[in-house]
C-alpha positions as CSV (number, residue, x, y, z in Angstrom):
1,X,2.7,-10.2,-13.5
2,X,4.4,-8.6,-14.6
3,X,7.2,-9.0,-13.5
4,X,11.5,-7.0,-14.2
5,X,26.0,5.8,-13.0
6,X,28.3,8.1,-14.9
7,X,29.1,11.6,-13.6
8,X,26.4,13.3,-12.1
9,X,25.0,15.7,-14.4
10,X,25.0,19.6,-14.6
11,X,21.7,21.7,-14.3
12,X,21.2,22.1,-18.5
13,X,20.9,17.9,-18.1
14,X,18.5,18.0,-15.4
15,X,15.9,20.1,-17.7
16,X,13.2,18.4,-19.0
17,X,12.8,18.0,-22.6
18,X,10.3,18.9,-24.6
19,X,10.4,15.4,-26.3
20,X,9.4,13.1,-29.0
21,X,10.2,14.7,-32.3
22,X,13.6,15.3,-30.6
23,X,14.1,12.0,-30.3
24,X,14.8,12.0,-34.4
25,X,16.9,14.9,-34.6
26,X,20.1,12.9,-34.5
27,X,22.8,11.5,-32.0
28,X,23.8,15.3,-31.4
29,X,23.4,17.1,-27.6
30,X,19.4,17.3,-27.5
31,X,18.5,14.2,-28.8
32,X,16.3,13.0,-26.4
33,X,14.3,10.2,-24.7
34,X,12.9,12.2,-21.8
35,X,14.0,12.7,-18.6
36,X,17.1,15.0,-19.1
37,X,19.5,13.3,-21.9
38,X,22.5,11.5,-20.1
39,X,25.9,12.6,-22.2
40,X,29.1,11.4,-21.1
41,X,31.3,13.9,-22.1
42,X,32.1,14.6,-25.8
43,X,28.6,13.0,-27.2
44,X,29.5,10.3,-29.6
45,X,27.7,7.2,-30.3
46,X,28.5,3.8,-29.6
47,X,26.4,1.9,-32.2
48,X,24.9,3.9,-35.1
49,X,23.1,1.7,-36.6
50,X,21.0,0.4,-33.9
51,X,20.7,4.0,-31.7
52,X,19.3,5.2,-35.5
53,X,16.4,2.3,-35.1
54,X,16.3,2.4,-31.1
55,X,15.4,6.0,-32.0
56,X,12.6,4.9,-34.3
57,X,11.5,2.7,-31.8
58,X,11.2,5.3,-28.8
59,X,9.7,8.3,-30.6
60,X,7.0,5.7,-31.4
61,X,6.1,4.4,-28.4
62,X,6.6,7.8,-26.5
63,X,3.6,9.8,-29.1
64,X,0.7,9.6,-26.9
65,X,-2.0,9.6,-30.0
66,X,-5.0,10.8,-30.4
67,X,-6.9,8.2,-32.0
68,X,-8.6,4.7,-30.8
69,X,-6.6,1.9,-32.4
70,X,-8.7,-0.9,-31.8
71,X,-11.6,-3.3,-32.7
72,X,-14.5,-1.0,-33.9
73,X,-17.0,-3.5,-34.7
74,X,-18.1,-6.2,-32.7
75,X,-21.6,-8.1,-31.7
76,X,-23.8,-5.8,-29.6
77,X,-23.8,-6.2,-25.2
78,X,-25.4,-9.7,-24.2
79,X,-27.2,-8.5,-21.5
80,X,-27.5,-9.8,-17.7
81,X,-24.1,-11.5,-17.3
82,X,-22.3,-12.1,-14.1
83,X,-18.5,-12.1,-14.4
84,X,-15.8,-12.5,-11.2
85,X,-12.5,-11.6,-11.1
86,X,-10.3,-13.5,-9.1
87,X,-6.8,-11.2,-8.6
88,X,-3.8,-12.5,-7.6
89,X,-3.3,-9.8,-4.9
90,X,-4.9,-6.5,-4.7
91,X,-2.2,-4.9,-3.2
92,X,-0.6,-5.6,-7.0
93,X,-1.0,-1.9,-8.6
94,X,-1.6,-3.7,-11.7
95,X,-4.0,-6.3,-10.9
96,X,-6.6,-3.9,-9.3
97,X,-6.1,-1.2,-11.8
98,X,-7.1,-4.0,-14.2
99,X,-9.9,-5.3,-11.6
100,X,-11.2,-1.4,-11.8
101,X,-11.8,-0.9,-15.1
102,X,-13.5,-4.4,-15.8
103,X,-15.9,-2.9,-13.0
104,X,-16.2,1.0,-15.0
105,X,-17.2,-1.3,-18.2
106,X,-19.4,-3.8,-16.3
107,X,-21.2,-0.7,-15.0
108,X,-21.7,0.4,-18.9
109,X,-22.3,-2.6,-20.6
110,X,-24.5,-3.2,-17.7
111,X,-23.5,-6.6,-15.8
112,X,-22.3,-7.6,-12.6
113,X,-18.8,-7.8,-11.2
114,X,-17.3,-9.4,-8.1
115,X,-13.7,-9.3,-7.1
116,X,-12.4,-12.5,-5.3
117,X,-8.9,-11.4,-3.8
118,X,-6.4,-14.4,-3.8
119,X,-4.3,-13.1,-1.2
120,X,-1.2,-13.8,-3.1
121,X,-0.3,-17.1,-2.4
122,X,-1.2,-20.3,-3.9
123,X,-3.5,-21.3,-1.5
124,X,-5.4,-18.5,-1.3
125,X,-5.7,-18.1,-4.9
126,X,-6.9,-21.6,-5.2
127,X,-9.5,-20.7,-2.9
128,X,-10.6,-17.7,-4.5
129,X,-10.9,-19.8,-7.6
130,X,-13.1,-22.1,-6.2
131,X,-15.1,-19.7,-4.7
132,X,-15.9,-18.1,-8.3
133,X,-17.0,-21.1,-9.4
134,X,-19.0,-21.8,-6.6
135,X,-20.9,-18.5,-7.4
136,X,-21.7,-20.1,-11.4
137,X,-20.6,-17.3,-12.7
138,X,-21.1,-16.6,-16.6
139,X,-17.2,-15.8,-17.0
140,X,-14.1,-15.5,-15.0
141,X,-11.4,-13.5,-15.3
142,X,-7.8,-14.7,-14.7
143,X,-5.9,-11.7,-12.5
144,X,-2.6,-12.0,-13.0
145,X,-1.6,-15.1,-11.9
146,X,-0.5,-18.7,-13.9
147,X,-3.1,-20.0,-14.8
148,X,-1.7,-24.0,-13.6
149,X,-1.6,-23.3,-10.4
150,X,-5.3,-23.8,-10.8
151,X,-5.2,-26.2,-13.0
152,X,-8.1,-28.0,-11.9
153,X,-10.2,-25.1,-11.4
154,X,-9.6,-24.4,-14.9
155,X,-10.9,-27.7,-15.7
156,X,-13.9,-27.2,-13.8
157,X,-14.7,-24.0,-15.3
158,X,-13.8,-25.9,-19.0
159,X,-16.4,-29.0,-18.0
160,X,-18.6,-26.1,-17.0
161,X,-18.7,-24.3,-20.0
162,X,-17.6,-21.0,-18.1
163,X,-15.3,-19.2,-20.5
164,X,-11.9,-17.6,-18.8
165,X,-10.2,-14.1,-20.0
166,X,-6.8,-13.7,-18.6
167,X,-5.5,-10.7,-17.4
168,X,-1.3,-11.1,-17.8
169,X,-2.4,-14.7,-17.3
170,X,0.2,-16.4,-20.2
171,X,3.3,-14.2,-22.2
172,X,1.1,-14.4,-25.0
173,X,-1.5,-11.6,-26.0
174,X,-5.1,-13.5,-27.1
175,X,-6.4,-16.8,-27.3
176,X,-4.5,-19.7,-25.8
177,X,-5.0,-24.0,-25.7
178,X,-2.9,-24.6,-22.7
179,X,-4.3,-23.0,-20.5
180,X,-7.9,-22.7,-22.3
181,X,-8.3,-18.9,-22.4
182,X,-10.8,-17.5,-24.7
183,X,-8.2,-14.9,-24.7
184,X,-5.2,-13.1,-22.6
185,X,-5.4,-9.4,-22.4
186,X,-1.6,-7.7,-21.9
187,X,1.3,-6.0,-24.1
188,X,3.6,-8.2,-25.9
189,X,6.6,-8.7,-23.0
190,X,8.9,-8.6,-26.8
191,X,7.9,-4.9,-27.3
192,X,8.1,-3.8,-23.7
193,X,11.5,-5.2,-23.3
194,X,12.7,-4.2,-26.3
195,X,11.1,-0.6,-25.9
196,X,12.9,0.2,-22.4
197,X,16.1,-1.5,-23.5
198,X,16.1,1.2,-26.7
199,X,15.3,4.1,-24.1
200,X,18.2,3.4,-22.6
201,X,20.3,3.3,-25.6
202,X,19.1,6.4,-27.0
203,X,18.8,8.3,-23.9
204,X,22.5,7.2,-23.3
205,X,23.5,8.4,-26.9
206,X,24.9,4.4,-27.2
207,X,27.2,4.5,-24.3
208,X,25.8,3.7,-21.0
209,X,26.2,1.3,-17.8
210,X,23.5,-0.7,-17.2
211,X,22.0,-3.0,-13.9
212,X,18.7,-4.8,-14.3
213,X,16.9,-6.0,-11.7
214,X,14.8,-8.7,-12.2
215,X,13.0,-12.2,-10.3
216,X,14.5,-15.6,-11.3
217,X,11.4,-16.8,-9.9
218,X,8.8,-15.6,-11.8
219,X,9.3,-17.4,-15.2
220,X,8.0,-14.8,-17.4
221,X,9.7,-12.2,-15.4
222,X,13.1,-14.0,-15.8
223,X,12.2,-14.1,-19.9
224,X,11.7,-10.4,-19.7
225,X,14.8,-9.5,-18.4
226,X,16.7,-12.0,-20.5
227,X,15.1,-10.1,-23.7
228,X,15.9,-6.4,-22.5
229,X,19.9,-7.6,-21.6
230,X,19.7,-9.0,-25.5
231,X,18.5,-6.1,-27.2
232,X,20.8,-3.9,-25.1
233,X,23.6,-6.1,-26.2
234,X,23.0,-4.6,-29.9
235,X,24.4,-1.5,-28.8
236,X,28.3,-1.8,-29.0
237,X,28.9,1.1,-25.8
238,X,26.4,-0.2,-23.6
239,X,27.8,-2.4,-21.0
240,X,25.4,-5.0,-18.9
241,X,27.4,-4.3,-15.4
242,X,25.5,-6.1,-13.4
243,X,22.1,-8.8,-13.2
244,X,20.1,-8.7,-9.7
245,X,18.0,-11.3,-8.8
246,X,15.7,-9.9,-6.2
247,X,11.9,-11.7,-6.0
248,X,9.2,-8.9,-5.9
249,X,8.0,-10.4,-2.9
250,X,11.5,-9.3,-1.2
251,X,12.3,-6.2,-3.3
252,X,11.3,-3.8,0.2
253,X,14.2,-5.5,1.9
254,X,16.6,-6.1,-0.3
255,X,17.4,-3.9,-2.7
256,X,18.0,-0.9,-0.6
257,X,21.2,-3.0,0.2
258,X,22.0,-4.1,-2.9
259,X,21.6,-0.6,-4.2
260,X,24.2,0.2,-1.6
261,X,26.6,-2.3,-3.1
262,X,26.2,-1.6,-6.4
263,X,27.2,1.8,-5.7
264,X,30.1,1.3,-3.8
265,X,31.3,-0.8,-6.9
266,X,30.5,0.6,-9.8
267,X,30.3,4.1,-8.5
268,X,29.8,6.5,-12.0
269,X,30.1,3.9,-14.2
270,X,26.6,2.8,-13.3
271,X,24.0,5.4,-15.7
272,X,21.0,3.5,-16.2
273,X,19.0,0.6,-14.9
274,X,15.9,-1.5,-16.3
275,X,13.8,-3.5,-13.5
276,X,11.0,-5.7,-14.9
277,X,8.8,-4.0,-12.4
278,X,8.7,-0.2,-11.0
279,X,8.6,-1.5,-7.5
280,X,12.8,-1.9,-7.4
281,X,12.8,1.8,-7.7
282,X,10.6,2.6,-5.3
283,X,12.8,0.6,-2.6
284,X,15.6,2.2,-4.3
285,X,15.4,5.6,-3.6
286,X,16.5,5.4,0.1
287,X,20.0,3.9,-1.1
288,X,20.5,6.5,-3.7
289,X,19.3,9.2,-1.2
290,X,21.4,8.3,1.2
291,X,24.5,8.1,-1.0
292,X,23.7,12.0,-2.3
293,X,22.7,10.7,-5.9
294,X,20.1,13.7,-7.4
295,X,16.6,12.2,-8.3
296,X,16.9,13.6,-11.9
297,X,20.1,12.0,-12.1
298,X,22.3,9.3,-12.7
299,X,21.7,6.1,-12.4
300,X,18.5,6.8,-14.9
301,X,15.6,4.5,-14.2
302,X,13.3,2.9,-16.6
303,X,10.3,0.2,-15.4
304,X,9.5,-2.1,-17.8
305,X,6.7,-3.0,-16.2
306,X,3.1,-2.1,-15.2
307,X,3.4,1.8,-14.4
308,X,1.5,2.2,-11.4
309,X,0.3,5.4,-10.1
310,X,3.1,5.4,-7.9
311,X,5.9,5.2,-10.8
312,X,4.1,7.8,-12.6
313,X,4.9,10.2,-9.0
314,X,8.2,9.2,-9.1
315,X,8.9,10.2,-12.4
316,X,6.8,13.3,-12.5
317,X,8.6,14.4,-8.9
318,X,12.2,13.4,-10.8
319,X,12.5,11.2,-7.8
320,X,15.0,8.5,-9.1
321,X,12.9,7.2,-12.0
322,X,13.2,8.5,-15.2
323,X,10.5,6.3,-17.3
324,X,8.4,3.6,-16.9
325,X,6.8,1.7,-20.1
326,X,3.2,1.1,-18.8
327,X,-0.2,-1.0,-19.2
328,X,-3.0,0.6,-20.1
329,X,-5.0,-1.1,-16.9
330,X,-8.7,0.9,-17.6
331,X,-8.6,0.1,-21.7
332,X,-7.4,-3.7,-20.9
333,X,-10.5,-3.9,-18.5
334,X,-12.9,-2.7,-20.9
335,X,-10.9,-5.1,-23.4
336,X,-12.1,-7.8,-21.2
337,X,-15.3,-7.1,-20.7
338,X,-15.5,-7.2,-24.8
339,X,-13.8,-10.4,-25.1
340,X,-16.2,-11.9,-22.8
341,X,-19.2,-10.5,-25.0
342,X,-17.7,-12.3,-27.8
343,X,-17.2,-15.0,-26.0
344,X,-21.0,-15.1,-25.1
345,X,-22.1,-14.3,-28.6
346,X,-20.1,-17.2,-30.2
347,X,-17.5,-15.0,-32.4
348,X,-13.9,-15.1,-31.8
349,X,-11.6,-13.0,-29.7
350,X,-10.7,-9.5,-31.3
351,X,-7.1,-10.0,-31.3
352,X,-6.2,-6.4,-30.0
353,X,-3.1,-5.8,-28.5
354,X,-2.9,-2.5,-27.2
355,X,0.5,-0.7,-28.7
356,X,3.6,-0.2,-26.6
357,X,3.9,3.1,-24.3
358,X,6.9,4.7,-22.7
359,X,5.7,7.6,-20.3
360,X,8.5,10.2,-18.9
361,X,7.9,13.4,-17.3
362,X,7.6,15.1,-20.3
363,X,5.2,13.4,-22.2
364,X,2.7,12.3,-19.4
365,X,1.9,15.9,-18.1
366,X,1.0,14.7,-14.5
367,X,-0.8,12.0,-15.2
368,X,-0.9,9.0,-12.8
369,X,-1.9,6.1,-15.0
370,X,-1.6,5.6,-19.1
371,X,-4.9,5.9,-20.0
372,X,-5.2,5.8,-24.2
373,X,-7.9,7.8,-25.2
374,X,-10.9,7.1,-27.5
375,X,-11.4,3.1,-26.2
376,X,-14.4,3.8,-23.6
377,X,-16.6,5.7,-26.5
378,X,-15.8,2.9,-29.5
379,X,-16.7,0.1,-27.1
380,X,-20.0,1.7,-26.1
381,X,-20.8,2.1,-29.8
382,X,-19.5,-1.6,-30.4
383,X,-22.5,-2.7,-27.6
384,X,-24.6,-0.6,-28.3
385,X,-24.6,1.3,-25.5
């Protein structure tokens, strides 16, 4: 669901940097959010103030930890329960990394899993729907789609007693009325747009030239982009150059051309971008290729958005994407397999929201995927298991 150019730089910019406790050394040549730090001549700072908080922000979010976070303590596995997940698409990086690791925990807790792929459009999502309910299943799981454009599906499934877990199904993290979701498993949209907005800032040192790319269409993607442009609006020397509405269902097509024009008229002045989804800089790199632009250099390209295995090669490769702030998709399928056991034992949802990331070269160490550590053991101690 997810929706969302200065001078090019010498070599000593294009290193990598060894990262998050450089973030707090100050706006000096070397603070850093990943990525190679863009500084635009003499480094001064635009905005004090809020690059001194922005900073804050992105040091936090780029530690990887080494602790579990979340619930510890729960009811113990109800055993023999039959869940189906019904995905939006699963040709959505996001969506089936979710579907997989709802399938690793239904293999540990010890249930049964079926996938129902919706295709992707309305009617084929409505379908898959009613073929979950069709199969009485003992919970459904909402994959990434809006949850009224199966309104009455959602009503059977209500009538039915059938509890639903949404995966990115509503903004909100948790339990929700309307729709009836026991509970909605993803990141707070507020933290991840605020979190890649503040990479930019710092990784700009305040003064930066900023596109974002985002899909009008898609309501909560349109609210994304709206809260990254606000947050980077705190920073005095960051300028919002330009706003392209491109619907992810289009991005392949189109934004290799509008890349194109956006570099023909903005030239340097464009340094950094934020797309509410990584796909926009996958389509992107043939524009900037073609028009001699380094990978590891400007513009600098954050995803705030999902962080598909794909992303995670771009930015490891330094091929035109500098960071990406990602979902956890294995720890928010096991999530959902625990809010269904809940569910099934009559207690209420756990309330976990899984913290806000931001993955660069230097901090993900070739990884693929964001995958927090400690969740798997602490859920098979919460079920006993």
């Amino acid at each position: 669901m997810s929706a969302h150019r200065a001078t090019a730089l010498g070599a000593a910019a294009v290193l990598a940097v060894a990262v998050a406790a450089a973030v707090l050394t100050g706006c000096e040549r070397g603070t850093s959010a990943g990525a190679g730090s863009y500084a635009p001549g003499p480094v001064r700072t635009g905005c004090p103030a809020v690059l001194a908080r922005a900073r804050a922000t992105v040091e936090r979010a780029m530690t990887t930890g080494s602790t579990w976070d979340g619930p510890t303590t729960g009811p113990r596995a109800v055993p023999d329960k039959r869940i189906v997940y019904v995905a939006q698409t699963m040709n959505n990086p996001g969506v089936a990394g979710a579907a997989d690791g709802v399938q690793q925990a239904a293999r540990a807790i010890g249930w049964q899993v079926r996938v129902i792929d919706g295709q992707g459009t309305p009617a084929g999502i409505q379908a898959a729907f009613s073929q979950a309910l069709a199969l009485r299943p003992s919970g459904i799981v909402i994959g990434g789609f809006d949850p009224h454009l199966t309104s009455q599906q959602v009503a059977k499934a209500g009538a039915a007693h059938i509890p639903l877990v949404g995966w990115h199904a509503v903004d909100a993290p948790g339990p929700s009325r309307n729709p009836a979701l026991f509970s909605n498993v993803t990141t707070r949209v507020q933290d991840v747009a605020r979190s890649s907005a503040d990479w930019i800032i710092v990784h700009s040192h305040g003064h930066a030239g900023v596109v974002v790319f985002t899909d009008d269409s898609i309501p909560f993607a349109r609210h994304k982009s709206e809260l990254i442009e606000k947050e980077l609006a705190t920073c005095s020397g960051v300028r919002l150059l330009a706003e392209e509405n491109i619907p992810l269902a289009d991005t392949s097509s189109r934004t290799p051309q509008e890349v194109s024009s956006l570099l023909s008229r903005f030239r340097d002045g464009w340094t950094h971008s934020a797309a509410i989804n990584d796909v926009y800089f996958a389509d992107a790199a043939p524009a900037l290729r073609a028009a001699r632009r380094k990978g590891r250099g400007t513009p600098f390209n954050i995803g705030a958005g999902d962080g598909d295995p794909s992303a995670f090669q771009r930015i490891n490769g330094g091929q035109f994407q500098a960071a990406t702030v990602p979902e956890p998709f294995a720890q928010q399928g096991w999530q959902i397999l625990d809010e269904f056991n809940r569910a099934f034992s009559g207690r209420p949802a756990s309330g976990y929201v899984a913290p806000v990331h931001i993955a660069t070269a230097a901090n993900s160490k070739g990884a693929t995927t964001w995958d927090p550590p400690g969740y798997r053991a602490a859920y098979l101690r919460i079920w006993g298991r």
